[in-house]
C-alpha positions, -999 to 999 in steps of 0.1 A, spaced: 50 -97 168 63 -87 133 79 -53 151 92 -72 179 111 -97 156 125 -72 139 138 -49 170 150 -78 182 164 -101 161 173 -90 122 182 -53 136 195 -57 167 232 -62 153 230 -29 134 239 8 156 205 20 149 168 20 159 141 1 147 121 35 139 145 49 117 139 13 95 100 24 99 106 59 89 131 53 58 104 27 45 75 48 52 92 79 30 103 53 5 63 41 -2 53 74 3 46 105 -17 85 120 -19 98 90 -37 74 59 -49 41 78 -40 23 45 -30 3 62 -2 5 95 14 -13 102 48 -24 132 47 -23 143 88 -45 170 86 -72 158 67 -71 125 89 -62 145 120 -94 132 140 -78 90 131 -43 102 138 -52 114 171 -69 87 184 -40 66 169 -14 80 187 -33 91 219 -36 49 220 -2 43 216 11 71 240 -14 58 269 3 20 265 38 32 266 32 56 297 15 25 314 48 6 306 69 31 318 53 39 350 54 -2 356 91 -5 351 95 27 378 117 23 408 90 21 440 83 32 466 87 70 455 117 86 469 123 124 462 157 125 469 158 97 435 131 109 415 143 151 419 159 148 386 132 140 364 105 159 383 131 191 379 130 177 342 94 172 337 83 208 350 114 235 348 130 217 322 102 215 302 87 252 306 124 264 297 123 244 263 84 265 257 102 293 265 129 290 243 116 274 213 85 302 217 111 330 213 127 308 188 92 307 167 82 343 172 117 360 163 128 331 137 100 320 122 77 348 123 47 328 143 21 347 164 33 345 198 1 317 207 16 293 177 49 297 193 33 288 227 16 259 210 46 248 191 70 248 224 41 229 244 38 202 213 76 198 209 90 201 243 79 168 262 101 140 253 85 111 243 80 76 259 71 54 225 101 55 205 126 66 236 125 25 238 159 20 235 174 47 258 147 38 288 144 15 313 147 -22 305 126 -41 330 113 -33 363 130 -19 387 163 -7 363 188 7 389 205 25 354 203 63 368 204 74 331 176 53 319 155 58 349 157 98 344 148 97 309 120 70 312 107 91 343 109 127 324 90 108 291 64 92 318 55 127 337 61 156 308 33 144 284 9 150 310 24 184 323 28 197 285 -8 200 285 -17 228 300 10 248 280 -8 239 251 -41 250 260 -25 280 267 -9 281 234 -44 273 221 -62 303 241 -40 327 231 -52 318 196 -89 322 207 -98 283 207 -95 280 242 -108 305 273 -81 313 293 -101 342 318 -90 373 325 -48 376 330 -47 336 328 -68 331 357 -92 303 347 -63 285 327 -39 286 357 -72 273 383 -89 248 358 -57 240 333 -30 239 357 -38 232 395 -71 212 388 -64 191 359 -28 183 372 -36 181 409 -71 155 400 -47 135 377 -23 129 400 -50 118 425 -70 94 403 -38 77 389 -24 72 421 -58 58 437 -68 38 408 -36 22 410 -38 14 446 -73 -2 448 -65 -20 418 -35 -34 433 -52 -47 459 -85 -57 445 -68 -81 424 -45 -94 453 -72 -102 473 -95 -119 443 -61 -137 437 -52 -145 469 -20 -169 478 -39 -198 465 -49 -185 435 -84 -187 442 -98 -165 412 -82 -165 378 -70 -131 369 -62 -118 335 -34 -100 341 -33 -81 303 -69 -72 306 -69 -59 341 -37 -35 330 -58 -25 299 -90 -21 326 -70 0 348 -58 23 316 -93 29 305 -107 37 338 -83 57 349 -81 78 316 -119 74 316 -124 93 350 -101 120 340 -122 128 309 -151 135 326 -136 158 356 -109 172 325 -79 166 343 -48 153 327 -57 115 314 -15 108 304 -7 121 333 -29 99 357 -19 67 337 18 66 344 11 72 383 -13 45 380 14 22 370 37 33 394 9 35 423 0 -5 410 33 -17 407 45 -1 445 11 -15 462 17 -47 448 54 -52 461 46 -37 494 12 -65 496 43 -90 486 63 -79 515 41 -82 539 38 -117 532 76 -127 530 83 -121 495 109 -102 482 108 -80 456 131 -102 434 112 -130 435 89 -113 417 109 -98 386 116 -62 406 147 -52 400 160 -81 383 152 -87 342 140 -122 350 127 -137 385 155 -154 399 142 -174 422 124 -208 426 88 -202 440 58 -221 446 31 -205 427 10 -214 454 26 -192 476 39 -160 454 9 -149 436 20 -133 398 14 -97 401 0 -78 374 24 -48 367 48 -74 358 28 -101 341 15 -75 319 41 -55 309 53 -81 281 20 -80 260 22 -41 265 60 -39 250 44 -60 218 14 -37 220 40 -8 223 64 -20 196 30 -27 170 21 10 173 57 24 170 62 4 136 24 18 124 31 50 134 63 60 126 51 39 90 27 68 89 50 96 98 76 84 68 43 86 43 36 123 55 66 139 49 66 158 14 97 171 -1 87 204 3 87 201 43 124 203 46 134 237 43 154 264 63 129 270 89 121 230 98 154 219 101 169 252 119 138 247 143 151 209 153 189 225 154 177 246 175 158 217 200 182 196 195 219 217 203 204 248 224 171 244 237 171 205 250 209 210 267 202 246 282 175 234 297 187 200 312 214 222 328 195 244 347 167 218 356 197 200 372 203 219 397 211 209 433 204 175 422 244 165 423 242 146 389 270 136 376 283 156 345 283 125 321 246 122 332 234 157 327 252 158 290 237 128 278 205 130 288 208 165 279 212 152 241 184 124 241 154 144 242 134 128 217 104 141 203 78 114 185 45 103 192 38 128 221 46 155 199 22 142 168 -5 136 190 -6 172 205 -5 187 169 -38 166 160 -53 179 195 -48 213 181 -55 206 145 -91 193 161 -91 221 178 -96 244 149 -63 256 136 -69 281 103 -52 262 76 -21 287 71 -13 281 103 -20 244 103 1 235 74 27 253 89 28 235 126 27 203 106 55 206 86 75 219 116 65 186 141 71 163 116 105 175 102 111 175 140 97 144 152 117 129 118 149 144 122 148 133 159 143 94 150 173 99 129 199 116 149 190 100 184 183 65 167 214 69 154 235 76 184 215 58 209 234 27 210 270 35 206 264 68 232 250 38 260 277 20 251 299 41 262 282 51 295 276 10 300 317 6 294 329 37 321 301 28 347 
């Protein structure tokens, strides 16, 4: 609540994020200036992880929710060109980047690109879709890109991994590409989508018109999460990845059960901030994607003020140097924009769209959770220490420069639409 309050009340009249608040008090307590705590990420790598993979897993859910259903390719083209060219451009470039700048072993630049190339869906907040249903084309790209790419990053950084020896790869790639890329992508997809279905329709049915059985909306959301990220643990396919298309599969199955009954979608918040009209609750049972996407935006703005809290106590002095901020330059101006442009291709976006979304490719809690995956994974220190202070200056310059130009940039796009 304390997160919400202030995102939405005490800072909402100043041009900047909440998270660059969190970060500048997080550095202030931490070791660079008052040294009242310092989180030391690889020594609390295991924590961190499980922090952060939490936190990512509730804002995918949220995202997936507030998606634009039924699926359309012609609509979603964008951010699926995003999500998989896109993103294996930015690897590409920010592994050259790391092996001919920064002097990393081709794996750690592999490993690097994977960590820092999907955008991220927890403190992209502010430039994402507002409430289900958002026609914004901008937001609806980004918020779609965020929602798919931190599953599909995945198997880049197992690769990145394997070519540091910590993960088998096969002979010429062929085990990673089976297992890695077709399996764990291809089952995630499945699951997420089928979870979401049945789920949707399981509690329609126990719900029924007369609202037969009570349902608890938050807990069945949180239910559906664990489940489907559960059943992708134990087949290893892609657990972020299944999520999101388990909102989107819930949130399209429950409309489409709506419809068949008479109701349209805006009576039931799609595509509208706020139901508009007057029901009978007798006859429009509440649905879950939308009665439980306001405790998951409270759940989702909790973890971005604890993280991003944590992130500000990390950073030492010592981490901004030449090679961190010339990395994030390099993102931020080259990498992000070249690759926007090529993965939007044949999709006829307008050239306002492509630009900005071209510049809002922010990296955060995506990006810190993949380095504790590796660190777990058994990075030698050197190289440990060294992919740590690269994220974080990353993940930290990003809060600042996009924070800082989220609002009047949308403003602008808002004013000429």
């Amino acid at each position: 609540m304390l997160s919400r309050g202030l995102s939405k009340t005490s800072l909402q009249k100043f041009p900047i994020t909440p998270a660059i608040v969190y970060l500048a008090i997080g550095f202030l307590l931490g070791p660079s200036v008052l040294h009242l705590f310092y989180f030391d990420p690889i020594k609390q790598s295991a924590l961190l992880e499980v922090l952060t993979e939490i936190a990512v897993l509730i804002s995918l859910f949220s995202a997936g929710v507030k998606m634009p259903v039924p699926f359309r390719f012609r609509k979603w083209r964008l951010p699926l060109q995003l999500a998989s060219l896109s993103m294996v451009i930015t690897i590409g470039l920010i592994t050259v980047f790391s092996v001919l700048v920064l002097h990393l072993p081709i794996g750690a630049g592999v490993l690097l690109g994977a960590m820092l190339a999907s955008t991220d869906p927890v403190l992209a907040t502010d430039a994402q879709s507002r409430y289900p249903g958002d026609r914004d084309q901008l937001r609806f790209t980004l918020t779609c890109e965020a929602g798919i790419n931190d599953g599909t990053a995945f198997p880049f950084v197992m690769l990145g991994l394997g070519l540091l020896g910590l993960h088998q790869l096969g002979d010429f790639g062929w085990l990673w590409l089976l297992k890695d890329v077709i399996w764990s992508t291809s089952a995630a997809v499945v699951i997420g989508i089928a979870g979401g279905v049945l789920t949707g329709i399981t509690v329609w049915k126990l719900r029924g018109q007369e609202h037969k059985h009570d349902v608890l909306d938050d807990l069945v959301a949180l239910g559906l999460i664990a489940l489907v990220y559960g059943l992708c643990l134990l087949v290893s396919a892609w657990g972020f990845l299944a999520v999101f298309f388990a909102a989107v599969a819930l949130r399209h199955t429950e409309l489409k059960l709506a419809k068949d009954i008479g109701v349209k979608p805006e009576q039931l918040g799609a595509g509208v901030e706020e139901p508009t009209a007057e029901l009978d609750d007798t006859h429009v049972p509440a649905i879950v994607s939308a009665e439980a996407l306001v405790f998951k935006e409270h759940l989702e703005r909790l973890s971005e003020l604890m993280l991003v809290l944590l992130v500000g106590g990390m950073l030492l002095l010592e981490f901004w140097n030449w090679r961190t901020i010339s990395l994030a330059m390099f993102i931020f101006v080259i990498a992000r924009p070249v690759s926007v442009l090529i993965g939007s291709l044949g999709t006829q976006t307008p050239w306002r769209i492509q630009g900005t979304v071209g510049w809002f490719g922010v990296r955060g809690i995506g990006s810190i959770f993949y380095l504790m995956y590796a660190l777990q994974h058994g990075l030698q220190p050197p190289l440990a220490r060294d992919l740590t202070q690269l994220t974080l200056i990353v993940v930290a310059l990003s809060i600042l420069v996009h924070g800082i130009s989220v609002k009047p940039v949308f403003g602008i796009m808002k004013k000429d639409a």
